[in-house]
N, CA, C and O atoms as a Tripos MOL2 file, in Angstrom:
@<TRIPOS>MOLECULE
protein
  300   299    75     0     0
PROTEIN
NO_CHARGES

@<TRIPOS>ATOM
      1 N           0.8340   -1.1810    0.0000 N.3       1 UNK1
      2 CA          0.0000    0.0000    0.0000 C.3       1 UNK1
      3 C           0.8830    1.2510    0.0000 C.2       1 UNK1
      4 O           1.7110    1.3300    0.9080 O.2       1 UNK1
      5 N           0.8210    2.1260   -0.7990 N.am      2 UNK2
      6 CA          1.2380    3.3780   -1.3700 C.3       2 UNK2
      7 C           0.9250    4.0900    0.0140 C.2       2 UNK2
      8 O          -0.2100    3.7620    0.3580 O.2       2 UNK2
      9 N           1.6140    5.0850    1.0850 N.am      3 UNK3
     10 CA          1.3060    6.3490    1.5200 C.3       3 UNK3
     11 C           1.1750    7.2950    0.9730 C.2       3 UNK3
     12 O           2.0670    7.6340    0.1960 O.2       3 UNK3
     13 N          -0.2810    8.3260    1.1900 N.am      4 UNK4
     14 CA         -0.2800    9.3160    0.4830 C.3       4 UNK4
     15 C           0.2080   10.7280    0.7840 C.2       4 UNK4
     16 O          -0.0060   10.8000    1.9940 O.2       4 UNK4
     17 N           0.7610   11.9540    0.3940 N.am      5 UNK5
     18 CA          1.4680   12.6880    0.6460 C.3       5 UNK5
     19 C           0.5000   13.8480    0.9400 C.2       5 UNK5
     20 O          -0.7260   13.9570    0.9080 O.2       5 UNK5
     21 N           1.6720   14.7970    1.2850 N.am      6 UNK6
     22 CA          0.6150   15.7610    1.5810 C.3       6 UNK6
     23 C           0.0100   16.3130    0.6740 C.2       6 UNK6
     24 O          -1.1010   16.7600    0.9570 O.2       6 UNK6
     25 N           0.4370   16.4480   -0.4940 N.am      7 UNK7
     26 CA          0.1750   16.9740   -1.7260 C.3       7 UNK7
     27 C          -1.6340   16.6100   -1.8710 C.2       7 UNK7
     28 O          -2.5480   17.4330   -1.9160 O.2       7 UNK7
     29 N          -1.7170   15.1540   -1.9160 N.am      8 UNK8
     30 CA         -3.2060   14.3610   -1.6080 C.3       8 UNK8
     31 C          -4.1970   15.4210   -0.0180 C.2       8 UNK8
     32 O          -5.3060   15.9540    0.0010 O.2       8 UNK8
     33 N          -3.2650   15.3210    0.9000 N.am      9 UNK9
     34 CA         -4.5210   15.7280    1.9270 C.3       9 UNK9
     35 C          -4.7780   17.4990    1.3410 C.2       9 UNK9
     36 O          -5.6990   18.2250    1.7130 O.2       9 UNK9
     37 N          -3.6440   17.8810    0.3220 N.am     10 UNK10
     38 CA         -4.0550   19.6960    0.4190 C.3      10 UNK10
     39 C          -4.7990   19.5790   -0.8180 C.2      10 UNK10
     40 O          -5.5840   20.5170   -0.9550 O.2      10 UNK10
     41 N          -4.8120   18.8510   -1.6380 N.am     11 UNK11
     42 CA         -5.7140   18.6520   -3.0600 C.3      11 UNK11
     43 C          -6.7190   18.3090   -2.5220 C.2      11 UNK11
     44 O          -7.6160   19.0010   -3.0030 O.2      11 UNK11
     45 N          -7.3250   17.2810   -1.4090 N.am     12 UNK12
     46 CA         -8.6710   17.0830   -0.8470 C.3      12 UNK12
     47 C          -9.3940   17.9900    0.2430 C.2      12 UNK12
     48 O         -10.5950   18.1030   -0.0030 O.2      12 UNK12
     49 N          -8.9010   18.7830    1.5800 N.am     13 UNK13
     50 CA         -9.0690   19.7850    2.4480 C.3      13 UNK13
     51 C          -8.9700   21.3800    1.4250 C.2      13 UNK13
     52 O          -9.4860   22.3910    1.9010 O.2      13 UNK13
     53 N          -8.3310   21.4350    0.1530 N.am     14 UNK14
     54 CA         -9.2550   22.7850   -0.6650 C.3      14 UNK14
     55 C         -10.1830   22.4770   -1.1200 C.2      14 UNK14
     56 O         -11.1490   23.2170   -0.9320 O.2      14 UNK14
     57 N         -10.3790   21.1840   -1.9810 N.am     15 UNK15
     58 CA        -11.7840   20.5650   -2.5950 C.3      15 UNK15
     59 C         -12.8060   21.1720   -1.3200 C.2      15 UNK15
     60 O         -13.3690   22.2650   -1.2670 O.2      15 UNK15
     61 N         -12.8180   20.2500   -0.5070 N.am     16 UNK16
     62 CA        -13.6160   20.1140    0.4980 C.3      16 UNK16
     63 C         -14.3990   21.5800    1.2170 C.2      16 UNK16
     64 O         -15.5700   21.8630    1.4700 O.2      16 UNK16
     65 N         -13.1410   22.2680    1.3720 N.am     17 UNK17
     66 CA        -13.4940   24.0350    2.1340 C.3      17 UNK17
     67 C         -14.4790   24.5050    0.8280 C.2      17 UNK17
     68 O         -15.7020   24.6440    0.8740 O.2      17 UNK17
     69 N         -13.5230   24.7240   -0.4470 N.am     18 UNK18
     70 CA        -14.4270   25.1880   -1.2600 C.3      18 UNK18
     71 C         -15.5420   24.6820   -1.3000 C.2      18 UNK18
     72 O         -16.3120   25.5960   -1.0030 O.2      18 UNK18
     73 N         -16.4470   23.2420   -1.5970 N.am     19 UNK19
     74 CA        -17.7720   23.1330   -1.8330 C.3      19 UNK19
     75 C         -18.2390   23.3120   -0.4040 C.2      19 UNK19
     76 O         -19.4110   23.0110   -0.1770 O.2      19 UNK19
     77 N         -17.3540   23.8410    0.7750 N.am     20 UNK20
     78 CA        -18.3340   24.3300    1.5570 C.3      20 UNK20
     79 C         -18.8380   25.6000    1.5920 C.2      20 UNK20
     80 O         -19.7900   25.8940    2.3150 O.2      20 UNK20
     81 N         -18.3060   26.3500    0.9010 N.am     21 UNK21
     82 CA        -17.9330   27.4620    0.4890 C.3      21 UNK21
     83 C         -17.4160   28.3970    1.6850 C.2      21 UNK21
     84 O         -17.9130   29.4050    2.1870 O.2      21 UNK21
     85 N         -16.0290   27.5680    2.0030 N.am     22 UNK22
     86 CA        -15.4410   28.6570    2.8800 C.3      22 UNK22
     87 C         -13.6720   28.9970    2.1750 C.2      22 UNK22
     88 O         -12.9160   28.4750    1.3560 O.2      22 UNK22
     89 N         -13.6730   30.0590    3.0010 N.am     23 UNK23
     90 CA        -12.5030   30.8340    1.7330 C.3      23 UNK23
     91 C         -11.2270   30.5500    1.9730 C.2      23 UNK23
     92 O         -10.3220   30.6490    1.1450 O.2      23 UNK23
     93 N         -11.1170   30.1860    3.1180 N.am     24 UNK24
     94 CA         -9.3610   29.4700    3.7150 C.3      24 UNK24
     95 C          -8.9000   28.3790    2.7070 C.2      24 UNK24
     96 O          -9.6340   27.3960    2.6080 O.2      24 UNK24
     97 N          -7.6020   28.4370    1.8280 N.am     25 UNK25
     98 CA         -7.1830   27.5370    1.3950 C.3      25 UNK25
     99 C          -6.0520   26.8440    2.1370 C.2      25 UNK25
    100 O          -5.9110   27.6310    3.0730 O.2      25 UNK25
    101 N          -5.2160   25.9520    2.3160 N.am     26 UNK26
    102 CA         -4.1990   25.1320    2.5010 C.3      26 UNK26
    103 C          -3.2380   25.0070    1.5870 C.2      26 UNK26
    104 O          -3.1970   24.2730    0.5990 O.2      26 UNK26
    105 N          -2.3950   25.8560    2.0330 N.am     27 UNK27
    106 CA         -1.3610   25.4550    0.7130 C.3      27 UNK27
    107 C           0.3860   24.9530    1.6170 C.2      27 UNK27
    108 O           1.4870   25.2010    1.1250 O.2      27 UNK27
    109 N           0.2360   24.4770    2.5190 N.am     28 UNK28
    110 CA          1.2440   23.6260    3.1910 C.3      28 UNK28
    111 C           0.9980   22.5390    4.2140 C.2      28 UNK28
    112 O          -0.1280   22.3230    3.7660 O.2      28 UNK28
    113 N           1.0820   21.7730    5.0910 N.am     29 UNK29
    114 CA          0.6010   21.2290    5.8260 C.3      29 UNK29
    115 C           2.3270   21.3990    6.3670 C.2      29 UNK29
    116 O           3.3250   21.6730    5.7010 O.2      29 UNK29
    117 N           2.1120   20.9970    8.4190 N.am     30 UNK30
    118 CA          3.6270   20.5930    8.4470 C.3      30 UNK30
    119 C           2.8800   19.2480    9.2420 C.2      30 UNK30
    120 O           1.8200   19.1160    9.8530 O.2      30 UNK30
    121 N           4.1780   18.2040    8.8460 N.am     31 UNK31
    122 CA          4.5440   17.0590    8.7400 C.3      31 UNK31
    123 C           5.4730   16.4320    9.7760 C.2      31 UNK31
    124 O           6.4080   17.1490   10.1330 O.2      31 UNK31
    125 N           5.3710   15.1290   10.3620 N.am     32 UNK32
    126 CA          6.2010   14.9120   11.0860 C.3      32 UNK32
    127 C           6.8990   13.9590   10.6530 C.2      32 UNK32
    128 O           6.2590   13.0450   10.1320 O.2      32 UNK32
    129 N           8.2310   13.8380   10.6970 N.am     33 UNK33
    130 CA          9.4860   13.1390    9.6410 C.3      33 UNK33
    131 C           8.8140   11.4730    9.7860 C.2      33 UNK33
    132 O           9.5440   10.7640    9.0940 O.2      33 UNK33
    133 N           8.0110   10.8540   10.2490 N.am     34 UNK34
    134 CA          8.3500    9.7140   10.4610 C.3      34 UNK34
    135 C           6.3250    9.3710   10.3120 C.2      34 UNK34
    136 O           5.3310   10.0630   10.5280 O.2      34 UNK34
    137 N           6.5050    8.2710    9.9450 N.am     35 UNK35
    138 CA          4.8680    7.6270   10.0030 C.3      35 UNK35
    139 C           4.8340    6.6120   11.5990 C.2      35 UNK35
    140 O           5.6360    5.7130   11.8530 O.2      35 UNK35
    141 N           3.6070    7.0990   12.5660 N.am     36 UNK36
    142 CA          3.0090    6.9370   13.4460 C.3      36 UNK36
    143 C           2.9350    5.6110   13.7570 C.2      36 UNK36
    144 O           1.9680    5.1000   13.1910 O.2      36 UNK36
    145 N           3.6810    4.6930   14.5550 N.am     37 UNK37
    146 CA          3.0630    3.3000   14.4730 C.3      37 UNK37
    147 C           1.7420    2.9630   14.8420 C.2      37 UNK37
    148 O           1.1340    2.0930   14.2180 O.2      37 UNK37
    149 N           0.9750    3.8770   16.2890 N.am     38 UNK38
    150 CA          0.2150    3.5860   16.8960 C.3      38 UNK38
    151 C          -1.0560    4.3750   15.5450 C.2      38 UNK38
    152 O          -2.1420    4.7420   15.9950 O.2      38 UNK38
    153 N          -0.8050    4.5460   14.0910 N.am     39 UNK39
    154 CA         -1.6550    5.2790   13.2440 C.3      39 UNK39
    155 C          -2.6840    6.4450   13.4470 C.2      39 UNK39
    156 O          -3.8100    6.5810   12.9700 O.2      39 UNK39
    157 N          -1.9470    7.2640   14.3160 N.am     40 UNK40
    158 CA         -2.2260    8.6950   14.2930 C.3      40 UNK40
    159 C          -2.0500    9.4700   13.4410 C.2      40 UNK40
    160 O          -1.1020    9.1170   12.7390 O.2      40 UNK40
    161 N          -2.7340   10.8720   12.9620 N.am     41 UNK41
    162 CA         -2.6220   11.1650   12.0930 C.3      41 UNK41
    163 C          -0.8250   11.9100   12.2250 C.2      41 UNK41
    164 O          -0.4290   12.1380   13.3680 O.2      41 UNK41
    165 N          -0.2000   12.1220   11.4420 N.am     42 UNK42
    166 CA          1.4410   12.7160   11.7500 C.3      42 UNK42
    167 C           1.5080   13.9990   10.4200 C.2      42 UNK42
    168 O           2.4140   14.1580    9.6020 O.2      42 UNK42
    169 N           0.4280   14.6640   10.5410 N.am     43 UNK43
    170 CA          0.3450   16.2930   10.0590 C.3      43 UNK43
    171 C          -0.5990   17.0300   10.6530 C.2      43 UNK43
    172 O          -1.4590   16.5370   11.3840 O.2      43 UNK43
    173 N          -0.4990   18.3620   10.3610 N.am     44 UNK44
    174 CA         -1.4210   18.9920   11.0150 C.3      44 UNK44
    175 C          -1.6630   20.5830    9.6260 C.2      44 UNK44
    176 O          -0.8550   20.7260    8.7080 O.2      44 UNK44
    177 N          -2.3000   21.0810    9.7270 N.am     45 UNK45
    178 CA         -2.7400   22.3430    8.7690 C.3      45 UNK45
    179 C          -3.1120   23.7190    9.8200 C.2      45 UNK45
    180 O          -4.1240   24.1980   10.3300 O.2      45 UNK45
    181 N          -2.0750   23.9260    9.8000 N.am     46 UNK46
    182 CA         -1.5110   25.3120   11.1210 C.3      46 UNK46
    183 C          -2.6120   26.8390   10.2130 C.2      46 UNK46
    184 O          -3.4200   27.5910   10.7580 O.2      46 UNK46
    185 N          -2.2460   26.8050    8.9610 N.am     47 UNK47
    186 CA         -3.1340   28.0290    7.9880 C.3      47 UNK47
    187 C          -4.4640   27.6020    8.5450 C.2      47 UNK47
    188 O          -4.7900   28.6820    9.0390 O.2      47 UNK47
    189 N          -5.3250   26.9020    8.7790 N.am     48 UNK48
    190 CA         -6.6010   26.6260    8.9710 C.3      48 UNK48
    191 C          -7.0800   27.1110   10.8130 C.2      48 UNK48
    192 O          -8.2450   27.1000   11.2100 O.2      48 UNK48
    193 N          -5.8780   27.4940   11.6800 N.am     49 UNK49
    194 CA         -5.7920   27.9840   12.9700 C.3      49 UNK49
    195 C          -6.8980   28.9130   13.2340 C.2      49 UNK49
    196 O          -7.8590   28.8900   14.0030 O.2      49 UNK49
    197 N          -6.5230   29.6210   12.4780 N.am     50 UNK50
    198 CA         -7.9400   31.1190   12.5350 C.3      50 UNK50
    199 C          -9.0360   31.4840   11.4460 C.2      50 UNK50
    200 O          -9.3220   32.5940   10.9960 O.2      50 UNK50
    201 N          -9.5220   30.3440   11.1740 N.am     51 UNK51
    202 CA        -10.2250   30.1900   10.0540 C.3      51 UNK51
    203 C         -11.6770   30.5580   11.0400 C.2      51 UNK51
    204 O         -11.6050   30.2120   12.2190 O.2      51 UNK51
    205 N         -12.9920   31.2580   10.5620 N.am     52 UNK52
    206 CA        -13.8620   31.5120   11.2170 C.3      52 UNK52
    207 C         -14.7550   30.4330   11.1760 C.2      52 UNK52
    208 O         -15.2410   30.1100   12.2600 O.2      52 UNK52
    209 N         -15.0420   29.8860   10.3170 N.am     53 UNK53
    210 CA        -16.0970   28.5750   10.4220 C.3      53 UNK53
    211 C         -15.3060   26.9240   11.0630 C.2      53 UNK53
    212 O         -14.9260   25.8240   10.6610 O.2      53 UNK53
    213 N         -15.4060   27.5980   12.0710 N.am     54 UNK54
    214 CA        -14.8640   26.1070   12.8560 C.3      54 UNK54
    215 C         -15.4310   24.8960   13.3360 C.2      54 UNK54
    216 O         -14.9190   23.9790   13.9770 O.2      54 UNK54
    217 N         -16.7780   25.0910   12.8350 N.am     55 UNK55
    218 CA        -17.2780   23.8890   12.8890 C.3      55 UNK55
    219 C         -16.5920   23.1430   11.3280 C.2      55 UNK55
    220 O         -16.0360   22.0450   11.2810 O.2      55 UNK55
    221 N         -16.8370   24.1420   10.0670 N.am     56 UNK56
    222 CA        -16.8360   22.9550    9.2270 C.3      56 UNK56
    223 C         -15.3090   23.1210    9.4240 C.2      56 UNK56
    224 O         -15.0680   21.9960    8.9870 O.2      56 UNK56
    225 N         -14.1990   23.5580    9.6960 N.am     57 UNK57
    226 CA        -12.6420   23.3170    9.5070 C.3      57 UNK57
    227 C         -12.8880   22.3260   10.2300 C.2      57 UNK57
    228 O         -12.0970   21.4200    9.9700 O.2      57 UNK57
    229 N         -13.7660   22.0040   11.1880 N.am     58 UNK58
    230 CA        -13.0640   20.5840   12.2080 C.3      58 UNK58
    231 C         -13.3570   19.0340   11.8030 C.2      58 UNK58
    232 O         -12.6900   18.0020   11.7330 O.2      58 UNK58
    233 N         -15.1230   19.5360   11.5000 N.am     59 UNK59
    234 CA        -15.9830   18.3880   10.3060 C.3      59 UNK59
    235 C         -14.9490   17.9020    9.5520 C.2      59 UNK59
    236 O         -14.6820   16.7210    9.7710 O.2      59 UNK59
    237 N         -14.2290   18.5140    8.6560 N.am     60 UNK60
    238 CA        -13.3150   18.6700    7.3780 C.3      60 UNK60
    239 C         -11.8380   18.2430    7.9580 C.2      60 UNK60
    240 O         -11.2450   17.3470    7.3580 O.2      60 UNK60
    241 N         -11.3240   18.7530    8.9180 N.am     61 UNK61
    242 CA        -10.1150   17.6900    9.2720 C.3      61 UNK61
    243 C         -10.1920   16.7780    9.7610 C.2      61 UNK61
    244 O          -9.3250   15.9400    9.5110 O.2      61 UNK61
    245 N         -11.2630   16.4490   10.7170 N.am     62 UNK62
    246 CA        -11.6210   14.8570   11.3280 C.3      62 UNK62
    247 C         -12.0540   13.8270    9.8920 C.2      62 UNK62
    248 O         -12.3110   12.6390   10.0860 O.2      62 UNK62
    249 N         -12.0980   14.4030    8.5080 N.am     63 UNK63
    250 CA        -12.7680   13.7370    7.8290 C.3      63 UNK63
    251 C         -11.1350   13.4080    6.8460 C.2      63 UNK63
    252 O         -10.8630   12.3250    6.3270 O.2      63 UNK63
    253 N         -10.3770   14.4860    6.8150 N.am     64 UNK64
    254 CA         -9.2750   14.1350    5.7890 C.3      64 UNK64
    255 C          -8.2200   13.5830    7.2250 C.2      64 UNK64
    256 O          -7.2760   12.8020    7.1030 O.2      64 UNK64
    257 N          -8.4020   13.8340    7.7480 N.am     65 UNK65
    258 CA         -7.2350   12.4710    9.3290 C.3      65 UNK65
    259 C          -7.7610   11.1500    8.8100 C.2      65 UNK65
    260 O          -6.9450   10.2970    8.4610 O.2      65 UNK65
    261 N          -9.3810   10.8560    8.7140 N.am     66 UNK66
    262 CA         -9.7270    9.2190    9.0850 C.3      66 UNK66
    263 C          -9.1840    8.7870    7.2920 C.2      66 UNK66
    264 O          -8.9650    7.6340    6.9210 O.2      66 UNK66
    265 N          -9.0850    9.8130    6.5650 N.am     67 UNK67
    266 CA         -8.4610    9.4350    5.4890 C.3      67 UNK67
    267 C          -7.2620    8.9900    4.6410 C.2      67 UNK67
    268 O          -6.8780    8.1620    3.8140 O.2      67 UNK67
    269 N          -6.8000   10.4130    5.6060 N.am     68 UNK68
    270 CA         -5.1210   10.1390    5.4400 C.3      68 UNK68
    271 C          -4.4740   10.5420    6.7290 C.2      68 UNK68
    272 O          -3.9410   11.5990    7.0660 O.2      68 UNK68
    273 N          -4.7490    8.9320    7.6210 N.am     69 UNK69
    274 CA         -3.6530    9.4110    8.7230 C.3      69 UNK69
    275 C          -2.3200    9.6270    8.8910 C.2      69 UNK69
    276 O          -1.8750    9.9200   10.0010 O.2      69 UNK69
    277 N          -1.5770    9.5120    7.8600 N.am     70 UNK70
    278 CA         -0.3970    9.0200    8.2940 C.3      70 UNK70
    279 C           0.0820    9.7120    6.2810 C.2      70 UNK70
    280 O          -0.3760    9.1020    5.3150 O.2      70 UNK70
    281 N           0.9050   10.8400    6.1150 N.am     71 UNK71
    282 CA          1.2310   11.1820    5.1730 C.3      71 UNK71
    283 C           2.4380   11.4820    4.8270 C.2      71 UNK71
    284 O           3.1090   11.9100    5.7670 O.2      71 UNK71
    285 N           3.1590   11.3950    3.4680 N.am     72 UNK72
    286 CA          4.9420   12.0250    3.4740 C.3      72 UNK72
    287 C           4.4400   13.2480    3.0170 C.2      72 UNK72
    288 O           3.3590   13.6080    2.5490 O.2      72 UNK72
    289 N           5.5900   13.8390    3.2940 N.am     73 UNK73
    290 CA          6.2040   15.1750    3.0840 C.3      73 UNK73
    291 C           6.9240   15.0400    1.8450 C.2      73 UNK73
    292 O           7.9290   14.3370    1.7410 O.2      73 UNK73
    293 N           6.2850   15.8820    0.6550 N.am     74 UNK74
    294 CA          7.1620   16.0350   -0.4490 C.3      74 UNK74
    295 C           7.6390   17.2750   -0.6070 C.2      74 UNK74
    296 O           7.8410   17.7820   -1.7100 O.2      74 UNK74
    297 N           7.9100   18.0080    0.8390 N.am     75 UNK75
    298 CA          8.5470   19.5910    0.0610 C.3      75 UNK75
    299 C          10.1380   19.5240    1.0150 C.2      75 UNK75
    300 O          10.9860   20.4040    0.8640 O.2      75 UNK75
@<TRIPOS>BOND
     1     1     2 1
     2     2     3 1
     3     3     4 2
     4     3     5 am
     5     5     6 1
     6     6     7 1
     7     7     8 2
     8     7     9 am
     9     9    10 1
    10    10    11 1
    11    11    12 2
    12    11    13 am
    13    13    14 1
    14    14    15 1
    15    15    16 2
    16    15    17 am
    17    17    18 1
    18    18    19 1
    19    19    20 2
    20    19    21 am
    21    21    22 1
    22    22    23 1
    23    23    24 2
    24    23    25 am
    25    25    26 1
    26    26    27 1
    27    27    28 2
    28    27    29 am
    29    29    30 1
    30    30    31 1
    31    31    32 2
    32    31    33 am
    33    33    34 1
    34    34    35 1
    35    35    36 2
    36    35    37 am
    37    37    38 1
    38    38    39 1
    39    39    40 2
    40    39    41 am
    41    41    42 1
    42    42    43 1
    43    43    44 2
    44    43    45 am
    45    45    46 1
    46    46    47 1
    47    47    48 2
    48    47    49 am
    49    49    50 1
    50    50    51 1
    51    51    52 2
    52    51    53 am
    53    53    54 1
    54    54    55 1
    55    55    56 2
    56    55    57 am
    57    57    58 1
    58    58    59 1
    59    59    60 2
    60    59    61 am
    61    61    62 1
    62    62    63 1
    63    63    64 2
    64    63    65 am
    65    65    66 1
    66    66    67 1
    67    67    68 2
    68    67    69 am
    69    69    70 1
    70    70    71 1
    71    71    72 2
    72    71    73 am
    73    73    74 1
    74    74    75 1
    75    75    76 2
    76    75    77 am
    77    77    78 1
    78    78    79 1
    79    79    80 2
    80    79    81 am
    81    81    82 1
    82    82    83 1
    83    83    84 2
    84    83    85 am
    85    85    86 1
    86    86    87 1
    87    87    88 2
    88    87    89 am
    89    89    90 1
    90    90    91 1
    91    91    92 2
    92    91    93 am
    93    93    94 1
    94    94    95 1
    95    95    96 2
    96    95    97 am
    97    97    98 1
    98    98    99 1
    99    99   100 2
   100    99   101 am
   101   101   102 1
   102   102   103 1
   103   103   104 2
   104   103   105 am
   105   105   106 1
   106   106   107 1
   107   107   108 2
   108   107   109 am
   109   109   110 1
   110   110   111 1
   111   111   112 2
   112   111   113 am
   113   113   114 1
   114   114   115 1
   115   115   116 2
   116   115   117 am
   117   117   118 1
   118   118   119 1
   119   119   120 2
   120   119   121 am
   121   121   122 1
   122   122   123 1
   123   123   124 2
   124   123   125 am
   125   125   126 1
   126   126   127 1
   127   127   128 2
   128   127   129 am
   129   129   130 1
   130   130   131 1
   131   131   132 2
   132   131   133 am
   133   133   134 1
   134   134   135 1
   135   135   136 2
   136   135   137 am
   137   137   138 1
   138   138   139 1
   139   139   140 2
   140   139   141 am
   141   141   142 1
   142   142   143 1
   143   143   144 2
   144   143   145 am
   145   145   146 1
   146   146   147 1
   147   147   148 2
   148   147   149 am
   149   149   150 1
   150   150   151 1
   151   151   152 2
   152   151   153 am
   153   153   154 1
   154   154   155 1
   155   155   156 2
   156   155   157 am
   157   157   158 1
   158   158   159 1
   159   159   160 2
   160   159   161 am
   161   161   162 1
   162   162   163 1
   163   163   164 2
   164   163   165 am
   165   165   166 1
   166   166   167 1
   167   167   168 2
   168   167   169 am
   169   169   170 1
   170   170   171 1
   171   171   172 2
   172   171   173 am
   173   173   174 1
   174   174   175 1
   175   175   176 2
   176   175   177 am
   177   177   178 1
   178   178   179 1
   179   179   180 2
   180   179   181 am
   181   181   182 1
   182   182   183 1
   183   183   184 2
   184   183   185 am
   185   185   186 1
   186   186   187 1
   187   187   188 2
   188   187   189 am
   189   189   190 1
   190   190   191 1
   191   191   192 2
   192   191   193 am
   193   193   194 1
   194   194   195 1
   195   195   196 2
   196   195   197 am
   197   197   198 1
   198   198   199 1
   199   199   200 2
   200   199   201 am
   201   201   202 1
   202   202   203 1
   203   203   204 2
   204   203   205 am
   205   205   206 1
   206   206   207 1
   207   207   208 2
   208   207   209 am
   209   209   210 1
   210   210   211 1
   211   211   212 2
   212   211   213 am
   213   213   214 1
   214   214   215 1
   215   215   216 2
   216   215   217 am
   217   217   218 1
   218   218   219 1
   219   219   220 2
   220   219   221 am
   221   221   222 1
   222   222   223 1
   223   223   224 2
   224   223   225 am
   225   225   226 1
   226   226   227 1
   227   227   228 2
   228   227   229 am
   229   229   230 1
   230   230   231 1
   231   231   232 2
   232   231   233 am
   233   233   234 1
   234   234   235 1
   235   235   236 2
   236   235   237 am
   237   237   238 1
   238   238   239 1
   239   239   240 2
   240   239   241 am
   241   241   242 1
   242   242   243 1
   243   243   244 2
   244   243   245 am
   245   245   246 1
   246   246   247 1
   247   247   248 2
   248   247   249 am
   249   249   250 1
   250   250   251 1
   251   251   252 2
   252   251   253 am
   253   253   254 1
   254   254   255 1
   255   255   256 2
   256   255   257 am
   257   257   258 1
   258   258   259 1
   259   259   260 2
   260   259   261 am
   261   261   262 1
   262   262   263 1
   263   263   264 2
   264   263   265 am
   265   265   266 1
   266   266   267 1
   267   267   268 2
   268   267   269 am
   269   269   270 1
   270   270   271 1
   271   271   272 2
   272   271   273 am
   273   273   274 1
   274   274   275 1
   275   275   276 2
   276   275   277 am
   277   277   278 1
   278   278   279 1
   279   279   280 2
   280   279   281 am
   281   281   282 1
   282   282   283 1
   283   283   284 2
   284   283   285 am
   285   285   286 1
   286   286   287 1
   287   287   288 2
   288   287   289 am
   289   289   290 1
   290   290   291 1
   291   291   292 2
   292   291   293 am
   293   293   294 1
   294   294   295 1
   295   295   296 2
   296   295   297 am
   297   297   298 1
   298   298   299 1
   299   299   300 2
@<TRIPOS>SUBSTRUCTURE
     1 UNK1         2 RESIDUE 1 A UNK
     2 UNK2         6 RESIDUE 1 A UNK
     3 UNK3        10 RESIDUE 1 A UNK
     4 UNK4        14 RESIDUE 1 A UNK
     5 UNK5        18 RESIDUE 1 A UNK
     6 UNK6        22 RESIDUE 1 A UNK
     7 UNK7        26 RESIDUE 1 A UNK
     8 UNK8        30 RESIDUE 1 A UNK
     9 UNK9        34 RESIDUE 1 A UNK
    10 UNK10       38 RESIDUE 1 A UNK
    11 UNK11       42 RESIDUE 1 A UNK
    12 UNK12       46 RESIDUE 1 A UNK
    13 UNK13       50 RESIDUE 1 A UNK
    14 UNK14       54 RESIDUE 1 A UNK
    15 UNK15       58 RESIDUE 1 A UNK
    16 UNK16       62 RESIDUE 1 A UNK
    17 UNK17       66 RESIDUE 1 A UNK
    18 UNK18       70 RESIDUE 1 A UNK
    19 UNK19       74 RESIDUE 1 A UNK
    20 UNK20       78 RESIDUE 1 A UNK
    21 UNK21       82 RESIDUE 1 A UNK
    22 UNK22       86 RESIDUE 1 A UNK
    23 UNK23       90 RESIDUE 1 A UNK
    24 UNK24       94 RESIDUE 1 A UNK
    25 UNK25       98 RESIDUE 1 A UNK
    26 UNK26      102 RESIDUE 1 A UNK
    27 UNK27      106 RESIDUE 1 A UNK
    28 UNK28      110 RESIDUE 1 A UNK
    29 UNK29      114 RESIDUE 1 A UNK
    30 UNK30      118 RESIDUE 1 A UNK
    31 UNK31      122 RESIDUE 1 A UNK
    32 UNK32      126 RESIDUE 1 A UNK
    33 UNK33      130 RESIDUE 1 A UNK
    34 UNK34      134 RESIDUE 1 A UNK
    35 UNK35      138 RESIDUE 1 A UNK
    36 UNK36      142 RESIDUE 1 A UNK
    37 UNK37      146 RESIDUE 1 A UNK
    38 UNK38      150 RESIDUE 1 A UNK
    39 UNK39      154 RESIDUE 1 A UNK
    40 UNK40      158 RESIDUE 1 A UNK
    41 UNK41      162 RESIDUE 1 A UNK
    42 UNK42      166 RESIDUE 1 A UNK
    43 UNK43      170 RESIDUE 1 A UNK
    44 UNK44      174 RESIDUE 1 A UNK
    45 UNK45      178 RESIDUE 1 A UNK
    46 UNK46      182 RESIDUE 1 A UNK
    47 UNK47      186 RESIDUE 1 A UNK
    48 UNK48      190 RESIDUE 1 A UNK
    49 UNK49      194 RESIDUE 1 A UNK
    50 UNK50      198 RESIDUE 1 A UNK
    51 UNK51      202 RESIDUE 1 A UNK
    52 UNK52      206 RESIDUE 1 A UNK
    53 UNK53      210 RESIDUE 1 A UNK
    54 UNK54      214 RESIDUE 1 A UNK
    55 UNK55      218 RESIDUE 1 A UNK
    56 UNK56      222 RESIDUE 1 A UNK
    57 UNK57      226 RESIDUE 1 A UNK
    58 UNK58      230 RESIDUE 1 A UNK
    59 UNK59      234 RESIDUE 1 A UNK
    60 UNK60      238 RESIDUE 1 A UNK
    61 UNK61      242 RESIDUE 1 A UNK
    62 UNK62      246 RESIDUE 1 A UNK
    63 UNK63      250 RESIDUE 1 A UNK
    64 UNK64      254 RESIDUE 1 A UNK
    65 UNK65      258 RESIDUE 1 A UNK
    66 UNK66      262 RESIDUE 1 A UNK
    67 UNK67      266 RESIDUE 1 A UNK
    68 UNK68      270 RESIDUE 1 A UNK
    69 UNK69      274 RESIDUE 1 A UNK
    70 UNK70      278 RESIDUE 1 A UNK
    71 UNK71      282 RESIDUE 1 A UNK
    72 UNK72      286 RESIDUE 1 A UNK
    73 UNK73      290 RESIDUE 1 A UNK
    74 UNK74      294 RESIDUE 1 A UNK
    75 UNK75      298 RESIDUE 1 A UNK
């Protein structure tokens, strides 16, 4: 099984904001050097911090975590 990168969770969390129609995009995630044994998610999206609709930013990261817990870093 392929891990997917971050490139995948920021191509799916803009999809996602946009058809909610909220205006925060993601254009980095930071990453932690190593994949999680206990399969936690090992990124986080720091730009999305002060985003005003925090219900759907949270809806929307609990939904791209159960997706892609565990991602590389391609930058």
């Amino acid at each position: 099984m392929e891990i997917p990168t971050a490139r995948d969770v920021i191509a799916f969390l803009n999809e996602r904001l946009s058809a909610r129609g909220v205006a925060a995009r993601v254009d980095h995630l930071t990453v932690l050097p190593y994949v999680s044994p206990m399969w936690m998610a090992n990124w986080d999206a720091p730009q999305l911090a002060d985003v005003k609709q925090r219900d759907v930013v949270e809806e929307e990261m609990r939904e791209a975590r159960w997706r892609y817990p565990q991602v590389l870093d391609e930058f």
